[in-house]
CHARMM internal coordinates of N, CA and C (Angstrom, degrees):
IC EDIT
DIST 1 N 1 CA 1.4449
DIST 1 CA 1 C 1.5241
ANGL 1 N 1 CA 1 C 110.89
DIST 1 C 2 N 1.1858
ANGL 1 CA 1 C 2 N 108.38
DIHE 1 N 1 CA 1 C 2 N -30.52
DIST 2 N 2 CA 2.0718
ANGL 1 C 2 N 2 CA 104.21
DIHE 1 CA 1 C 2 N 2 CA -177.61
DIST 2 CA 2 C 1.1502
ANGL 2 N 2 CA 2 C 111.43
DIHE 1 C 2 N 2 CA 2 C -74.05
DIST 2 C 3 N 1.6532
ANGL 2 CA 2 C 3 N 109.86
DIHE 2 N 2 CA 2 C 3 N -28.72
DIST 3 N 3 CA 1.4036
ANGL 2 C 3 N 3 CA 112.98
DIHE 2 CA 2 C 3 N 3 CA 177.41
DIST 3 CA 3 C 1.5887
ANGL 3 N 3 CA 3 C 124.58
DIHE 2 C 3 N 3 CA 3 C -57.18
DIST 3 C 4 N 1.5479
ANGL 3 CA 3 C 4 N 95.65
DIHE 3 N 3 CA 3 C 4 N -38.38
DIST 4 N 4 CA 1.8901
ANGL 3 C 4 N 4 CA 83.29
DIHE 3 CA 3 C 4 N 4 CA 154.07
DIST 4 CA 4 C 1.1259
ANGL 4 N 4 CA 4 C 129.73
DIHE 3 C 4 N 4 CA 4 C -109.03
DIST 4 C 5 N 1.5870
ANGL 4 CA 4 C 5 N 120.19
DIHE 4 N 4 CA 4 C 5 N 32.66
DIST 5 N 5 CA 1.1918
ANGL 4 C 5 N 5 CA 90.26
DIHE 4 CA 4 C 5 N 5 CA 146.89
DIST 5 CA 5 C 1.1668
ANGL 5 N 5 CA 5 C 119.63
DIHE 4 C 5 N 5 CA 5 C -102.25
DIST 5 C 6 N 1.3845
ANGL 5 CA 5 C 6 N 117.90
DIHE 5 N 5 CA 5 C 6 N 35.84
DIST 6 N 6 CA 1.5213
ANGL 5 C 6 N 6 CA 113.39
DIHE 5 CA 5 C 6 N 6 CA 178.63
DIST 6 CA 6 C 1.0744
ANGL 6 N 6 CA 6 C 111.06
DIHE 5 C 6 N 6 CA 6 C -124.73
DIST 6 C 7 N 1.3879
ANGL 6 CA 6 C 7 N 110.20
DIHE 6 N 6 CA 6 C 7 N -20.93
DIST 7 N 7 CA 1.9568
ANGL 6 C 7 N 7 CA 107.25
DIHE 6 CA 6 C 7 N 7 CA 136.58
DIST 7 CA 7 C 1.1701
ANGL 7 N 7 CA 7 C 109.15
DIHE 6 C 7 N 7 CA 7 C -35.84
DIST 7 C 8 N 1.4173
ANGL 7 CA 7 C 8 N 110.74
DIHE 7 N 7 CA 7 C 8 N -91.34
DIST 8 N 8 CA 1.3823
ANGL 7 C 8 N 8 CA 110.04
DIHE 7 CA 7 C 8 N 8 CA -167.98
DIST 8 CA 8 C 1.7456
ANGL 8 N 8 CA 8 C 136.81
DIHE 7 C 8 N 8 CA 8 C -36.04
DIST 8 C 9 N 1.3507
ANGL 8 CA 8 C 9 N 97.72
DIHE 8 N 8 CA 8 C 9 N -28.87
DIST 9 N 9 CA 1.5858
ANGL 8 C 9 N 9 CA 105.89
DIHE 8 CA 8 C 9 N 9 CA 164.52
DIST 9 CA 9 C 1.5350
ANGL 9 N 9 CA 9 C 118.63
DIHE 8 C 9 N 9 CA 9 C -81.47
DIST 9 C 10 N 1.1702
ANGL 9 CA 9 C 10 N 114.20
DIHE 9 N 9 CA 9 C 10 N -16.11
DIST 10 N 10 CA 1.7857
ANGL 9 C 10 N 10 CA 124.44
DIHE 9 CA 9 C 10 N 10 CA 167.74
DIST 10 CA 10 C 1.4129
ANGL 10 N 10 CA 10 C 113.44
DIHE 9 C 10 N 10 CA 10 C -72.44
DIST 10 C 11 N 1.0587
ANGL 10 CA 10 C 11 N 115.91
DIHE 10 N 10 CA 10 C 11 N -61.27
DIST 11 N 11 CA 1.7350
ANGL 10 C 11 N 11 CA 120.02
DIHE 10 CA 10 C 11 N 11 CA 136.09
DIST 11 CA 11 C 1.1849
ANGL 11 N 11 CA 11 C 129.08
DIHE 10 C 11 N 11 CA 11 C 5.11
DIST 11 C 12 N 1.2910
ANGL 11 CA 11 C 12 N 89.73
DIHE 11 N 11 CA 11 C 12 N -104.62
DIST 12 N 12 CA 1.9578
ANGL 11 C 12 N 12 CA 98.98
DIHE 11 CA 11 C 12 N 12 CA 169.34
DIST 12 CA 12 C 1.6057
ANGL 12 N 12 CA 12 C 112.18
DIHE 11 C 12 N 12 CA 12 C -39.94
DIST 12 C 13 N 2.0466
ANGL 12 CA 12 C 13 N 105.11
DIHE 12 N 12 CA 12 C 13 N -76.84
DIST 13 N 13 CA 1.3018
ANGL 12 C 13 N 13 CA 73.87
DIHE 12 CA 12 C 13 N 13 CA 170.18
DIST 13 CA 13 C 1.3064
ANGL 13 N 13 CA 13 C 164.91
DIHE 12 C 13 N 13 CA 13 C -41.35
DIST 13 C 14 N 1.2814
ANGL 13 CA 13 C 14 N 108.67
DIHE 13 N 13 CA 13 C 14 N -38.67
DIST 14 N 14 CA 1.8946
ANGL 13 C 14 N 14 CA 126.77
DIHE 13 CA 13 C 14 N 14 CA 152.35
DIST 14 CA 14 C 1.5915
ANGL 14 N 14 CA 14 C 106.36
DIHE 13 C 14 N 14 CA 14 C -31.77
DIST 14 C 15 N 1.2722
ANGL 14 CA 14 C 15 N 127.04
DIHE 14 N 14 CA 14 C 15 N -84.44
DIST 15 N 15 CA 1.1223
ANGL 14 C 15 N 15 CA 128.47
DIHE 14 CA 14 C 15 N 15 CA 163.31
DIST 15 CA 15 C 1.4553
ANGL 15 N 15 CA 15 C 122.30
DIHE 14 C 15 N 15 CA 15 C -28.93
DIST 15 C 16 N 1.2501
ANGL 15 CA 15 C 16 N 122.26
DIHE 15 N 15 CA 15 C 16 N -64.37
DIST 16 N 16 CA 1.6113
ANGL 15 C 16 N 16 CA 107.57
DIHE 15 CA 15 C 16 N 16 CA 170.78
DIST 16 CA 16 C 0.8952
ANGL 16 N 16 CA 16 C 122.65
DIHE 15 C 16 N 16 CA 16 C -48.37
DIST 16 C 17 N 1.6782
ANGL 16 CA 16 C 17 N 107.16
DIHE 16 N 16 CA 16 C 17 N -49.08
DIST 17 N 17 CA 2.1914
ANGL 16 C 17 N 17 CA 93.82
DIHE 16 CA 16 C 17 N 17 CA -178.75
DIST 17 CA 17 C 1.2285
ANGL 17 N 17 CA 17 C 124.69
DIHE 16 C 17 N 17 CA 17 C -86.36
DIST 17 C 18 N 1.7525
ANGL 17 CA 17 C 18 N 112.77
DIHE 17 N 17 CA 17 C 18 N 0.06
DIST 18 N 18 CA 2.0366
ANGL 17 C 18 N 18 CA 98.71
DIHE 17 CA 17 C 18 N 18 CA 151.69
DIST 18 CA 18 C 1.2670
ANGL 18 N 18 CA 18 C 103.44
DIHE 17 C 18 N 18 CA 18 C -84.81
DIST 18 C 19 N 1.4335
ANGL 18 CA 18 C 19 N 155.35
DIHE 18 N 18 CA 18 C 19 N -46.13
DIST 19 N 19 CA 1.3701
ANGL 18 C 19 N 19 CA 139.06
DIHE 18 CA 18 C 19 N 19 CA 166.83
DIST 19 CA 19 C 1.8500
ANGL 19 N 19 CA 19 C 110.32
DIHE 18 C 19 N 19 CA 19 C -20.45
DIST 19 C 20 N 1.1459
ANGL 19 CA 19 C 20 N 118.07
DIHE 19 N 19 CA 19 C 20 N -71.09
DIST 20 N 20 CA 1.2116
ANGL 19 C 20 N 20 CA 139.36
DIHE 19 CA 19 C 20 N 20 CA 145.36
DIST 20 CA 20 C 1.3442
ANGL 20 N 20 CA 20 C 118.28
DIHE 19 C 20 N 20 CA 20 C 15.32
DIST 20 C 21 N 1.6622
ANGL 20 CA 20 C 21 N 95.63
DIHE 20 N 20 CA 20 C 21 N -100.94
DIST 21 N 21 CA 1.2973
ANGL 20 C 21 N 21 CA 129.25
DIHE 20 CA 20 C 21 N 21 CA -164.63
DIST 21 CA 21 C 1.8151
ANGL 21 N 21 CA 21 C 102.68
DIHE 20 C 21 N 21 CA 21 C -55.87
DIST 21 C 22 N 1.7745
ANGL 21 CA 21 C 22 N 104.32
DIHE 21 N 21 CA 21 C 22 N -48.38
DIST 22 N 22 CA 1.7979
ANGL 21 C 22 N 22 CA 110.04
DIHE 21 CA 21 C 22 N 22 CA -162.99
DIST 22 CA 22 C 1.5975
ANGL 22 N 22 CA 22 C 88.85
DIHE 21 C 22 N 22 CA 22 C -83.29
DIST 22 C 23 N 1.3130
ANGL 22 CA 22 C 23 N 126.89
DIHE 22 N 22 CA 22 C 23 N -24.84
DIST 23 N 23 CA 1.5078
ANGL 22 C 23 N 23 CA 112.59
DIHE 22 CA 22 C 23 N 23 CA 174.34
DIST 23 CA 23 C 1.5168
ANGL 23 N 23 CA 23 C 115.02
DIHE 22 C 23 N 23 CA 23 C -58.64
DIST 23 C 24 N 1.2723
ANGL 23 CA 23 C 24 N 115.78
DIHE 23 N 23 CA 23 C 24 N -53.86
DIST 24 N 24 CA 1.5703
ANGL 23 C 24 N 24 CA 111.83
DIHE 23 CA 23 C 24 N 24 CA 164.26
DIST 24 CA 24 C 0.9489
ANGL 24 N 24 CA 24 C 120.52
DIHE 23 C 24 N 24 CA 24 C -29.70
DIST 24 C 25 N 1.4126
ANGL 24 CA 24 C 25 N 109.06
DIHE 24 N 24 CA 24 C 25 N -77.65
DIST 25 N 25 CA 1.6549
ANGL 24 C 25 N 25 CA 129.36
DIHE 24 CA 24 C 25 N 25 CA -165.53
DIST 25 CA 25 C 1.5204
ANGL 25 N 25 CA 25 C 110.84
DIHE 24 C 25 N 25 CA 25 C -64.71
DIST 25 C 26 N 0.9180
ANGL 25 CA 25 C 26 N 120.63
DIHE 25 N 25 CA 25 C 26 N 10.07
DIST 26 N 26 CA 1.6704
ANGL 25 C 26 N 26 CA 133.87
DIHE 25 CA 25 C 26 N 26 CA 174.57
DIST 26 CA 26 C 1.5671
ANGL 26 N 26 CA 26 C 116.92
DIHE 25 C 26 N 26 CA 26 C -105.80
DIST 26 C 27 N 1.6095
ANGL 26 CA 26 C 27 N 99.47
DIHE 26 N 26 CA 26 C 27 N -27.51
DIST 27 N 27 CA 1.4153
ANGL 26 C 27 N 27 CA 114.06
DIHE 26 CA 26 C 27 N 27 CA -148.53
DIST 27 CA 27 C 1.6870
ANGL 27 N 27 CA 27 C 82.29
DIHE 26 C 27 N 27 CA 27 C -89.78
DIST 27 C 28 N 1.5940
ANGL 27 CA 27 C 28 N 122.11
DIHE 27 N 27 CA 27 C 28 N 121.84
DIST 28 N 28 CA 1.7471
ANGL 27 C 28 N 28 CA 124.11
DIHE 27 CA 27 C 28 N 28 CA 149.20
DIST 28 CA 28 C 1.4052
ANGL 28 N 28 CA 28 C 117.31
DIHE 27 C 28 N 28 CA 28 C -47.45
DIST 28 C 29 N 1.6498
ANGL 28 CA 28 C 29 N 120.16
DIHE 28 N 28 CA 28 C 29 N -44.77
DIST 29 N 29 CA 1.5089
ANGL 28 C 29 N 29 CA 116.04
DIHE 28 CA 28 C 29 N 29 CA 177.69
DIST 29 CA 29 C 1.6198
ANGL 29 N 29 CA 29 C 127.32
DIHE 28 C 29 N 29 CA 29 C -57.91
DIST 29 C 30 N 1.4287
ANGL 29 CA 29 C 30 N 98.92
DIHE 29 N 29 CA 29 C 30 N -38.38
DIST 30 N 30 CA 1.6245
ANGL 29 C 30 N 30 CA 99.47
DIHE 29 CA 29 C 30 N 30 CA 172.98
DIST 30 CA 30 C 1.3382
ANGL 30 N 30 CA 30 C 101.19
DIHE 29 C 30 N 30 CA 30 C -103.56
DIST 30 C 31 N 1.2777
ANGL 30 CA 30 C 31 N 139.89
DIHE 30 N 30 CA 30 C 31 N 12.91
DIST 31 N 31 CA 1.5382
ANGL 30 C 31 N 31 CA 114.97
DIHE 30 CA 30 C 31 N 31 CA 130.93
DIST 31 CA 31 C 1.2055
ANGL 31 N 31 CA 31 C 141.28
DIHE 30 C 31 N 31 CA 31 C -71.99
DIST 31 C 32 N 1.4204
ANGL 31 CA 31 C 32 N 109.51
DIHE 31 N 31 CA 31 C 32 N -22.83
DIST 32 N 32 CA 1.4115
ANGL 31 C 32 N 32 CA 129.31
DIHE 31 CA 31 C 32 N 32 CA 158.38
DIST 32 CA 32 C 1.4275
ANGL 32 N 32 CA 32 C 108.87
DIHE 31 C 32 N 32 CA 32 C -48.46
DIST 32 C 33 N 1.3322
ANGL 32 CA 32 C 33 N 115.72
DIHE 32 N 32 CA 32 C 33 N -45.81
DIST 33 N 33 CA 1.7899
ANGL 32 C 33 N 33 CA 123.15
DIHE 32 CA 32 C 33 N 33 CA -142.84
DIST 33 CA 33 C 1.9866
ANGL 33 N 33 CA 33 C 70.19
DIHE 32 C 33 N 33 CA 33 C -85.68
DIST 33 C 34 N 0.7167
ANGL 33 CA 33 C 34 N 121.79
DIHE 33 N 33 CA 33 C 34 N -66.00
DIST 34 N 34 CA 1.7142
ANGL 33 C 34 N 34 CA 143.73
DIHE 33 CA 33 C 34 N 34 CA -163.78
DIST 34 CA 34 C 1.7641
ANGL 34 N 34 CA 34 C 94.66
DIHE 33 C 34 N 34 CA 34 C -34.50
DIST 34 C 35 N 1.0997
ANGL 34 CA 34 C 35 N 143.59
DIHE 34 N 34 CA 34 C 35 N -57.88
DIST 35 N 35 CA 1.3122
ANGL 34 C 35 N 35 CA 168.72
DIHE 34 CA 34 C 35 N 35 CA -38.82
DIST 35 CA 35 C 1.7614
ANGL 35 N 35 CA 35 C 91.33
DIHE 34 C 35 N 35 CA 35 C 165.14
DIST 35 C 36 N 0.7018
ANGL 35 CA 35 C 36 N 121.76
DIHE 35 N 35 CA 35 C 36 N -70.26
DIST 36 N 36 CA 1.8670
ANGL 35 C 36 N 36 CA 148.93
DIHE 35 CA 35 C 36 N 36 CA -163.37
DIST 36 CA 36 C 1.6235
ANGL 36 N 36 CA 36 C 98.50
DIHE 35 C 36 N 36 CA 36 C -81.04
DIST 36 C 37 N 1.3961
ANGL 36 CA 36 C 37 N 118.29
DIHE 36 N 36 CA 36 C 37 N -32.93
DIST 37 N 37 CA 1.3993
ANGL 36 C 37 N 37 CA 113.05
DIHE 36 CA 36 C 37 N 37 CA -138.64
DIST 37 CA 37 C 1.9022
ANGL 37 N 37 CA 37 C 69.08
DIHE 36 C 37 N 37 CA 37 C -111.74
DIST 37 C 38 N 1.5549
ANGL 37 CA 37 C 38 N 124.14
DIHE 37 N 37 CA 37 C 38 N -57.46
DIST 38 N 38 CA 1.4649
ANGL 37 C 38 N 38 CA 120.46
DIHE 37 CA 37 C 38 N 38 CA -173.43
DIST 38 CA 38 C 1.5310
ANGL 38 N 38 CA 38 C 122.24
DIHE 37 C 38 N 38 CA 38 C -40.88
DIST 38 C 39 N 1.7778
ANGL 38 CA 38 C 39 N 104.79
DIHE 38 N 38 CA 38 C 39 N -46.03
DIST 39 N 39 CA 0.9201
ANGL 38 C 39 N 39 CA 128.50
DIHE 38 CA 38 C 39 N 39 CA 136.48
DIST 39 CA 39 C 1.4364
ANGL 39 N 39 CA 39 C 142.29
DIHE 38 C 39 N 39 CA 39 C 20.57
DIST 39 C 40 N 1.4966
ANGL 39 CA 39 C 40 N 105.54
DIHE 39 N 39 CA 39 C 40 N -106.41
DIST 40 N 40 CA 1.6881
ANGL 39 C 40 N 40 CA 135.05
DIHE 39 CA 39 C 40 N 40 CA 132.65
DIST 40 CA 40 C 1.1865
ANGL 40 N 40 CA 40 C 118.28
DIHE 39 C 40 N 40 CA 40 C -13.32
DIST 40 C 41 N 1.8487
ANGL 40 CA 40 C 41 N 120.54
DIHE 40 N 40 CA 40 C 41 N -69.68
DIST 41 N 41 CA 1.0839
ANGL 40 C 41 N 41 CA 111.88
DIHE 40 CA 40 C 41 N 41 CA -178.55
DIST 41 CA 41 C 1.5965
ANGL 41 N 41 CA 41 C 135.92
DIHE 40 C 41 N 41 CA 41 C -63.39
DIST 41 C 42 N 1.5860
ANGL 41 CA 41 C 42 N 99.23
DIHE 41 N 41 CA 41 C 42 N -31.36
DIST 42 N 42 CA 1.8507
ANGL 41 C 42 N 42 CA 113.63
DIHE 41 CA 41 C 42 N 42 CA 174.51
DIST 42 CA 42 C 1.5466
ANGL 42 N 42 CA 42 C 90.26
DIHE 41 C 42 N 42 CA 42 C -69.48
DIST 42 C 43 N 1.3490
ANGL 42 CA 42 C 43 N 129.23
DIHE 42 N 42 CA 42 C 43 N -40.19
DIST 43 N 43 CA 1.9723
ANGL 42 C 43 N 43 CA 94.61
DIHE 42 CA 42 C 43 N 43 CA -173.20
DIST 43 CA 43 C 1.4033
ANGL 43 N 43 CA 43 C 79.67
DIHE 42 C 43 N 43 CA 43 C -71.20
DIST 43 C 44 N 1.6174
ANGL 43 CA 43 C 44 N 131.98
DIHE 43 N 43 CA 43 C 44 N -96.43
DIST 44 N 44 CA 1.6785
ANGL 43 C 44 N 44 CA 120.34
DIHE 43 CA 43 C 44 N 44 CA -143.29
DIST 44 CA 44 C 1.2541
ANGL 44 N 44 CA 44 C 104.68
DIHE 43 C 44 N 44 CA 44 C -22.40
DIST 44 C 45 N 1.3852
ANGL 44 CA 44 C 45 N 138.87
DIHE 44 N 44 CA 44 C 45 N -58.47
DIST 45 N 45 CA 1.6554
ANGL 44 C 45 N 45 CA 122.39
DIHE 44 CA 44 C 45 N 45 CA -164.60
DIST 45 CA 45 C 1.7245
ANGL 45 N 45 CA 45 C 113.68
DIHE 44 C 45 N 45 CA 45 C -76.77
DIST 45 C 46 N 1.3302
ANGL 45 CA 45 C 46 N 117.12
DIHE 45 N 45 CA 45 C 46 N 11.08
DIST 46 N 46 CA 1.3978
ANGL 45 C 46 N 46 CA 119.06
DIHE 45 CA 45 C 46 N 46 CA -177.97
DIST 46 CA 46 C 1.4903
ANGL 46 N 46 CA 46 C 95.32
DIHE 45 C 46 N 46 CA 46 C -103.66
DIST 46 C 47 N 1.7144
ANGL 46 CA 46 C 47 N 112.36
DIHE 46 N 46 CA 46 C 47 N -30.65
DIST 47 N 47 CA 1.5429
ANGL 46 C 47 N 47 CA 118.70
DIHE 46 CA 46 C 47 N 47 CA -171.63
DIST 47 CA 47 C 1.6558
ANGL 47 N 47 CA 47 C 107.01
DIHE 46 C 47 N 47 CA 47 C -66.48
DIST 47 C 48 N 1.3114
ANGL 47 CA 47 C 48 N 101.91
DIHE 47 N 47 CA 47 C 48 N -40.57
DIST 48 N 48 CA 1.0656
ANGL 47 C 48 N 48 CA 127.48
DIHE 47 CA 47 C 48 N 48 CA -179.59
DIST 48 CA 48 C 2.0886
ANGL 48 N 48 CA 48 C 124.21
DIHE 47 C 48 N 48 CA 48 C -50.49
DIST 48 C 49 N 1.3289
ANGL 48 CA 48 C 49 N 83.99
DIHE 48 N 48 CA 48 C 49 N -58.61
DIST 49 N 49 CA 1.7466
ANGL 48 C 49 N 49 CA 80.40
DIHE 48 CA 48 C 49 N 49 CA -167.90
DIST 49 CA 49 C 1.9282
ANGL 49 N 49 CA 49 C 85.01
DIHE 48 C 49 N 49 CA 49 C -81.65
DIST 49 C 50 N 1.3092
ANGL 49 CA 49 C 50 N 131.03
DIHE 49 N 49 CA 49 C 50 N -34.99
DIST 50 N 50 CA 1.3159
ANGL 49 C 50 N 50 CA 107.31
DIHE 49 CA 49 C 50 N 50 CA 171.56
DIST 50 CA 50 C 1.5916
ANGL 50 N 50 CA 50 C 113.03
DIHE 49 C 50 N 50 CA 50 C -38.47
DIST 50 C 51 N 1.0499
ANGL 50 CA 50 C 51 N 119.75
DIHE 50 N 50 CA 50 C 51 N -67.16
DIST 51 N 51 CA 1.6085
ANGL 50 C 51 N 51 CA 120.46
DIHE 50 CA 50 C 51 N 51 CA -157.87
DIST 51 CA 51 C 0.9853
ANGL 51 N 51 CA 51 C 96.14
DIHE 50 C 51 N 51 CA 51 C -65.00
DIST 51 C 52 N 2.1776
ANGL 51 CA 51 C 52 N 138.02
DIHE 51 N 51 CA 51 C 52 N -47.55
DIST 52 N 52 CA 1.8822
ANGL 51 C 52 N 52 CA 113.02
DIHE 51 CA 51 C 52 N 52 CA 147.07
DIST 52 CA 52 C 1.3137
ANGL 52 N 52 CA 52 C 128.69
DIHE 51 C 52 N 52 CA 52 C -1.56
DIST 52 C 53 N 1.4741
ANGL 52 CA 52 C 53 N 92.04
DIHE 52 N 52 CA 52 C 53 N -62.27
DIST 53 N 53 CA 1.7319
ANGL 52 C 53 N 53 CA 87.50
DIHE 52 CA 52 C 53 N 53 CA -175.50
DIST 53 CA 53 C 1.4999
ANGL 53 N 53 CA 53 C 140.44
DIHE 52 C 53 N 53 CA 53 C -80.52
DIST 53 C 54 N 1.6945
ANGL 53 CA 53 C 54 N 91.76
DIHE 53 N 53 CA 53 C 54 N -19.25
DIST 54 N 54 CA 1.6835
ANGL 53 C 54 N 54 CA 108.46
DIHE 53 CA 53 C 54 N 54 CA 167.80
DIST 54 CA 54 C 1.3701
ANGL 54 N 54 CA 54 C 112.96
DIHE 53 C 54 N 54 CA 54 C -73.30
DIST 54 C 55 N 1.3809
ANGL 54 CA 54 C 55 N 116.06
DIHE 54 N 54 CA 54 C 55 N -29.41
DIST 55 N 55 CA 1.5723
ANGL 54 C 55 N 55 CA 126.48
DIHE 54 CA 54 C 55 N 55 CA 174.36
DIST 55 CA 55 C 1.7896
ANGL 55 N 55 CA 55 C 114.86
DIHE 54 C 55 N 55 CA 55 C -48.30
DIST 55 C 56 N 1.4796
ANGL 55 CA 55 C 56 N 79.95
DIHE 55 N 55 CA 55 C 56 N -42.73
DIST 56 N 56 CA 2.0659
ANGL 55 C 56 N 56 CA 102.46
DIHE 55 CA 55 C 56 N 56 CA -159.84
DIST 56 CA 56 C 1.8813
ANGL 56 N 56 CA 56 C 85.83
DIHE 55 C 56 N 56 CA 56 C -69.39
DIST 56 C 57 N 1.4866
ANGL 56 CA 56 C 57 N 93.71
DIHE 56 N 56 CA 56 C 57 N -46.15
DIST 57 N 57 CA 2.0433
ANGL 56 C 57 N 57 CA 81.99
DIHE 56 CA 56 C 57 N 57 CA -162.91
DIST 57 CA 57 C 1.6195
ANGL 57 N 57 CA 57 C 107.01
DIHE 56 C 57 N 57 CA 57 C -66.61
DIST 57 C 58 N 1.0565
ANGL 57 CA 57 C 58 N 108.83
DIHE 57 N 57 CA 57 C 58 N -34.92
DIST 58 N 58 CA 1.6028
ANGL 57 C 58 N 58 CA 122.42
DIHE 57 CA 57 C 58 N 58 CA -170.08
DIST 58 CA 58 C 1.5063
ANGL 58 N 58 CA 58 C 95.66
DIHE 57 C 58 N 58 CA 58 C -62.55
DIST 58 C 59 N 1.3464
ANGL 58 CA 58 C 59 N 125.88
DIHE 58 N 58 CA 58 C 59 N -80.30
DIST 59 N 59 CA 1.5483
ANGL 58 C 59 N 59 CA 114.85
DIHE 58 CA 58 C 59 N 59 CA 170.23
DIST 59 CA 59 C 1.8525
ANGL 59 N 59 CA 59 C 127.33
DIHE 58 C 59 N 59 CA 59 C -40.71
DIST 59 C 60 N 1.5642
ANGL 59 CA 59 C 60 N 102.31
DIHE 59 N 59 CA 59 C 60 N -25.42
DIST 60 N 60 CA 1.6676
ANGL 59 C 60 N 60 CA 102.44
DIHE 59 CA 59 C 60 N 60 CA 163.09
DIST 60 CA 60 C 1.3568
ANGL 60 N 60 CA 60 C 131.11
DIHE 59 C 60 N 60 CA 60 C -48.50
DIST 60 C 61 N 1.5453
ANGL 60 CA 60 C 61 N 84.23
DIHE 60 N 60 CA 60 C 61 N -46.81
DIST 61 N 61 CA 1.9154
ANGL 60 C 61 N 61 CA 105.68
DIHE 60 CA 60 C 61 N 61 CA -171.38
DIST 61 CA 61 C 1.0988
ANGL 61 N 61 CA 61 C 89.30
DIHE 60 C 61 N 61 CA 61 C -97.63
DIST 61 C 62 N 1.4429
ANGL 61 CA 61 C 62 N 153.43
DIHE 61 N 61 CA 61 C 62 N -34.25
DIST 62 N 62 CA 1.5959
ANGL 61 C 62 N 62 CA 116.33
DIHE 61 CA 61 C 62 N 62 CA 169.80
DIST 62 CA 62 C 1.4279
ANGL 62 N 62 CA 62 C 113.55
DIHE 61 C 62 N 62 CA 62 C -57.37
DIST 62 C 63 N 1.4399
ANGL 62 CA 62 C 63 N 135.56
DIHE 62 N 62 CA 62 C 63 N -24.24
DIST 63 N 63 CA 1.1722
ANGL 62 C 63 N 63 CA 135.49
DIHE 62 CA 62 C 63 N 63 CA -153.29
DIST 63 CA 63 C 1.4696
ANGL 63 N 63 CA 63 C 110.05
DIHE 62 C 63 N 63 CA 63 C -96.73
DIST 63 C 64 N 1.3896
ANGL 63 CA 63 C 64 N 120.22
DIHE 63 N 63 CA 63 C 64 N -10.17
DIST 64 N 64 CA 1.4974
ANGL 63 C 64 N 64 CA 149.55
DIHE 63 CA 63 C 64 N 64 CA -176.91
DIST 64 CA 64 C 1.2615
ANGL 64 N 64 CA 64 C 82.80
DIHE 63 C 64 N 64 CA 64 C -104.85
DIST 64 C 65 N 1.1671
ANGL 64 CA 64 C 65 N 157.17
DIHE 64 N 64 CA 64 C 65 N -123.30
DIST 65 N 65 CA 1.3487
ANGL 64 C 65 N 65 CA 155.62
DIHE 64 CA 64 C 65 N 65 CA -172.50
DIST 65 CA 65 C 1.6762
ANGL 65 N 65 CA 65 C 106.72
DIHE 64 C 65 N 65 CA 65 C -1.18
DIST 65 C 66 N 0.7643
ANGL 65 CA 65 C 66 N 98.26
DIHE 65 N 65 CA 65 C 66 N -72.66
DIST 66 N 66 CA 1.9494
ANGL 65 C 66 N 66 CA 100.11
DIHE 65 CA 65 C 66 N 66 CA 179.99
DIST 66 CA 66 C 1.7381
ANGL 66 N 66 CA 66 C 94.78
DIHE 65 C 66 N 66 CA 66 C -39.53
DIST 66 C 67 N 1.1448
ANGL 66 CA 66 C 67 N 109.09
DIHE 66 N 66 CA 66 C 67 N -75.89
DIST 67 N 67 CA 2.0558
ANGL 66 C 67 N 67 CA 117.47
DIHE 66 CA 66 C 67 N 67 CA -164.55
DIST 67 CA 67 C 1.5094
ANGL 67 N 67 CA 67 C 94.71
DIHE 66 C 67 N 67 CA 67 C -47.07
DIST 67 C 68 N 1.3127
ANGL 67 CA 67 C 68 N 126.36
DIHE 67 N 67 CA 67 C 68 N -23.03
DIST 68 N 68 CA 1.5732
ANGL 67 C 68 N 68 CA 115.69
DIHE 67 CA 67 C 68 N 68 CA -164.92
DIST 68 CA 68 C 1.8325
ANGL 68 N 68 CA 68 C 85.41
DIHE 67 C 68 N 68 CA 68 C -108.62
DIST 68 C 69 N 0.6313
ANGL 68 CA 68 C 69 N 144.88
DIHE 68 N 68 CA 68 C 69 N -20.71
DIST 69 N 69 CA 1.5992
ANGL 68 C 69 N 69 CA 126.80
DIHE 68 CA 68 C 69 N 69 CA 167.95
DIST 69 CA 69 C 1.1958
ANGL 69 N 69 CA 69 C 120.01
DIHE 68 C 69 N 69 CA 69 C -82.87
DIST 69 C 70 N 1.3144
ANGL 69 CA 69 C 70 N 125.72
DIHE 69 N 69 CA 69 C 70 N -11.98
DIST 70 N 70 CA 1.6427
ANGL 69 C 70 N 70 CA 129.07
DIHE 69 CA 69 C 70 N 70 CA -171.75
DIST 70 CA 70 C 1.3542
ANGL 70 N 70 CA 70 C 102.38
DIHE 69 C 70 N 70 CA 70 C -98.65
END
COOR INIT
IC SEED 1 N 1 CA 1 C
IC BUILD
């Protein structure tokens, strides 16, 4: 008997998350948000490995500075 009800909740769930899923993917507003938000993240991670790399030179030339003062 437990065994279905865990069918039955596999089920439903299945069903809820294509209701779900094609409601999104239908929806213009959260493609927008989808779109805007993907967006966002490629500049922050572009902002990102730049200032990596200003980090890397900045610790270079302190580290050249140190060997040339000692």
């Amino acid at each position: 008997m437990a065994g279905g009800g865990n069918f039955m909740h596999r089920v439903i769930s299945y069903v809820a998350n294509e209701l779900i899923v094609n409601g999104l993917a239908n929806s213009p507003a959260f493609q927008r948000f989808a779109v805007r938000t993907s967006k966002r993240m490629e500049d922050l991670s572009s902002i990102a490995a730049q200032k990596k790399k200003e980090i890397a030179e900045q610790i270079k030339d302190l580290s050249k500075n140190i060997e040339v003062g000692c």
